[in-house]
N, C-alpha and C positions, 0 to 999 in steps of 0.2 A: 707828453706822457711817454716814459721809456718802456718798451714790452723785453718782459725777461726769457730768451729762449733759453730750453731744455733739449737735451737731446733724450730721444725716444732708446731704451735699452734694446737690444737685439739678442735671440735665442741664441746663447751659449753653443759653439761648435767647436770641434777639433780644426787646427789651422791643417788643412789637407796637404801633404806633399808635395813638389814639382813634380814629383819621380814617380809618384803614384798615376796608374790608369785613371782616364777621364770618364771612366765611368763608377768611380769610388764612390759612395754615398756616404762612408764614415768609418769612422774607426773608434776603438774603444781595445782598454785591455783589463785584464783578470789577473787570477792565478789558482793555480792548482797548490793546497798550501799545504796537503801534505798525501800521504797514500788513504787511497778511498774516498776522498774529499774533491767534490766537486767545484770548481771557479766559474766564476760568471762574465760578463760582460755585457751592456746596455747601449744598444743603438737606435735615435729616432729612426721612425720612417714618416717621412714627410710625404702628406696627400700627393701630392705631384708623380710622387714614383708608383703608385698604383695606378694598373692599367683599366683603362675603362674597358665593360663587357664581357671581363675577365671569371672564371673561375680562380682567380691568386692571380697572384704578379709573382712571376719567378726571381727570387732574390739571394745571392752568390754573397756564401761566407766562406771564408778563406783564414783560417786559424794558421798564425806563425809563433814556432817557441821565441823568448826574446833573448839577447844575447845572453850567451852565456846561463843559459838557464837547461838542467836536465831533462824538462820536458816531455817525453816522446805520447803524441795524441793518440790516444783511443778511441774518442768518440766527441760528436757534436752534435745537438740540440739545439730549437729554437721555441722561442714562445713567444706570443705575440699579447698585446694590451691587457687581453682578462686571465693570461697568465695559462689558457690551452695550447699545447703542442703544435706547433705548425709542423704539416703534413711537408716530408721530403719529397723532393722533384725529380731527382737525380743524384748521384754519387759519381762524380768522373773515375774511371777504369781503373786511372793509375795509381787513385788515393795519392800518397803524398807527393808534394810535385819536388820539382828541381830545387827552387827555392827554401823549403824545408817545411812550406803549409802543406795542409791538409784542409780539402776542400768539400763542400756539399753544396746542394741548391734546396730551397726548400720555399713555398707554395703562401704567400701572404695579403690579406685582402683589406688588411684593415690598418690604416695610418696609425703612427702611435710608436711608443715605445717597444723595442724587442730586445727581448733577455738570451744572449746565446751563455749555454752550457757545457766547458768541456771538462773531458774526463782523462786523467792520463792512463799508459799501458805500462806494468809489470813496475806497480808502486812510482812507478815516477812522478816527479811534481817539479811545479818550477811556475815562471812567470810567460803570457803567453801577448800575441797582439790582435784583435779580430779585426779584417776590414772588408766591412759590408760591400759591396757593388751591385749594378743595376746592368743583369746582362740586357745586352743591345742598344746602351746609351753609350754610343761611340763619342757621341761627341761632348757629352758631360752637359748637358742641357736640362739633364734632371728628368727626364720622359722619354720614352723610346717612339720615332717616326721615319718616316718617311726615309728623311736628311740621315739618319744614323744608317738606314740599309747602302742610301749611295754612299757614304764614304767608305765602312764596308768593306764593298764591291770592289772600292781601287787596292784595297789590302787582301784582295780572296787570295788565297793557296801562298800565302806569304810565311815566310821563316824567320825566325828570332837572328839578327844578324844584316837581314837583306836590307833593302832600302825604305822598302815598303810598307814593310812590317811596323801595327800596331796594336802595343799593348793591349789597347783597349777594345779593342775588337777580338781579342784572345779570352774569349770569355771562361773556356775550360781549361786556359792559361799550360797550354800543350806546346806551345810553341810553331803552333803553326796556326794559320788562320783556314778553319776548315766549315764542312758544312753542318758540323754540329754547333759551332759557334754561330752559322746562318738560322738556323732552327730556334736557338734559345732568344737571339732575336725577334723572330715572328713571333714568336711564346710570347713577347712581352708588349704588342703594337694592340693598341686599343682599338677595339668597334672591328672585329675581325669579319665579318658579314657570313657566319655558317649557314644562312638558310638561302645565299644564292648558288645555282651549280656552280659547277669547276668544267672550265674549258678552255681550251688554248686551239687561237684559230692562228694560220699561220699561212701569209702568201709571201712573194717577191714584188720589191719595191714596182710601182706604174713605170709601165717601159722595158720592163727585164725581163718578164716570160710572153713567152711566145706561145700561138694556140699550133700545138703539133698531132698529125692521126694516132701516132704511136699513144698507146697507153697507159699513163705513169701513174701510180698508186700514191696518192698523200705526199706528192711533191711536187717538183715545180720543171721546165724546160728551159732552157734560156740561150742567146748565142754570145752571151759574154763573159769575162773572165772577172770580175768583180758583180759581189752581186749583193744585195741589201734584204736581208729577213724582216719583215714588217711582222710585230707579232703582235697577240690581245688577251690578256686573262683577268683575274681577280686585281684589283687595286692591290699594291702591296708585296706583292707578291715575288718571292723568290727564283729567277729561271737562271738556269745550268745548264752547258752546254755544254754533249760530251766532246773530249779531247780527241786529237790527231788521230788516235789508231781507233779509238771507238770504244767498243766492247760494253758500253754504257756506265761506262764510270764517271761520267760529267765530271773528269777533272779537268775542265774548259774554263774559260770565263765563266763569272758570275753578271747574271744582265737583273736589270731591277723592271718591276711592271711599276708605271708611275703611278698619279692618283685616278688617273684612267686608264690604269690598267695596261697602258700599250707599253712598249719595249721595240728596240731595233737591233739587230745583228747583221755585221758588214764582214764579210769572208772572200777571198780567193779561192778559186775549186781548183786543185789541185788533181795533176794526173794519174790516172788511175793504168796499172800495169796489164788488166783484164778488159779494159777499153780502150784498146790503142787510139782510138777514132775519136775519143770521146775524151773530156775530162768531165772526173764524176769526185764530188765529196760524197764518199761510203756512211760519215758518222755523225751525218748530223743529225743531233738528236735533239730533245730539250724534254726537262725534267722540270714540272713547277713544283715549287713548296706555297701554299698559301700559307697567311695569316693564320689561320685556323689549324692549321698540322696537317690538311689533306692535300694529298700528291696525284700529279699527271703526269704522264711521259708521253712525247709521240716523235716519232720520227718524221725525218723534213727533207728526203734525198734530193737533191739538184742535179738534173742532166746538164751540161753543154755540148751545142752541136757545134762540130767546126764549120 
């Protein structure tokens, strides 16, 4: 007896670009067909890209005119399955970026079909491109976790040009990899835990501090010149360390809390011109983002004795 195979048909998709960020979820295009006349555009959302726990999963549309089309966007719109308005997330500052989109994020809960809507400005019309994205899925995995905040991490404070720099982790596609791009991340990481507190407990690694008479307020004493931050907070969670001069601008490294929540920070203390006798890091600070959007900061001074 001979059995006849079939192959099983697969959900129709757009063949995604090389070139496109990995964290694209689709593309689709419209057109504006003439003044006053609104074009559409239709993209799945597949179950995977909603986050669990979530009030929406924040979801990055990015309207391009297509070549040689007079275009200029006015406005964008989305609707989701029963054809209600999905509520907007955000609006990046710069409106239209380098590339010649025009961008929003807007707030979706329910897998399915989504209808974006654009409008042109001052009678213009023409043909346009939409491409959906999933801010925080750096690594195009289709969900946002863990693995997407560390890879991330190795592109934080990174510039369009540099080495490091990834697309896809430019989720406000600013050109630089910032902590708003960190944020819409967390926005998007499933089972955020809002009802444990927020704390960040913070010593030096066993063997690095010393127990000293002197004082020291929410830091540590040491007599060595490399030193290890053992740190603790929410699972997930986003810490910031501020930079060389301080002033609390956490343009430092980005350190990730893993699925327990721990983190390590390894620094040289550097001397300080107000303690000859001493060397002292002035600025070490750390700023958490959780999961959930609520923030901590605390400062972590380190003495060394010589």
């Amino acid at each position: 007896m001979r059995v006849q195979l079939s192959l099983e048909p697969f959900e129709p998709r757009y063949a995604l670009s090389s070139i496109l960020p990995a964290d694209t979820i689709g593309l689709s295009r419209g057109a504006v067909s003439a003044t006053g006349i609104t074009g559409s555009a239709t993209v799945n959302i597949a179950p995977s890209y909603v986050a669990q726990g979530r009030s929406g999963t924040v979801i990055g549309l990015a309207v391009t005119p297509s070549a040689g089309s007079s275009l200029a966007i006015a406005g964008i719109s989305a609707y989701g399955p029963s054809g209600a308005k999905l509520p907007v997330y955000s609006t990046p500052d710069s409106g239209t970026r380098s590339d010649g989109s025009t961008m929003t994020f807007v707030l979706d809960d329910t897998p399915g079909p989504v209808t974006i809507k654009v409008s042109g400005r001052d009678g213009t019309s023409g043909s346009f491109q939409v491409r959906v994205f999933l801010p925080g899925d750096v690594n195009g995995s289709g969900h946002v976790d863990l693995a997407d905040l560390e890879t991330l991490a190795h592109s934080y404070l990174s510039k369009v040009g540099t080495a490091n720099y990834n697309p896809a982790a430019d989720f406000v596609q600013s050109g630089v990899i910032s902590q708003e791009d960190v944020k819409l991340l967390e926005r998007n990481l499933s089972d955020p835990m809002p009802n444990v507190p927020l704390s960040l407990h913070l010593q030096l690694a066993p063997g690095e501090a010393i127990p000293h008479p002197r004082t020291y307020n929410s830091g540590a004493i040491t007599l060595k010149k490399v030193v290890t931050v053992l740190g603790r907070t929410l699972p997930n969670s986003a810490v910031f360390v501020d930079g060389p001069l301080g002033y609390y601008k956490f343009n430092g490294p980005l350190l990730v809390a893993n699925a327990q929540g721990k983190f390590s920070y390894t620094l040289n203390l550097v001397n300080s011109p107000d303690l000859p006798s001493t060397l002292f890091d002035p600025s070490l600070s750390f700023r958490v983002i959780a999961p959930d959007g609520r923030e901590l900061v605390r400062n972590y001074p380190i003495l060394r004795i010589n």
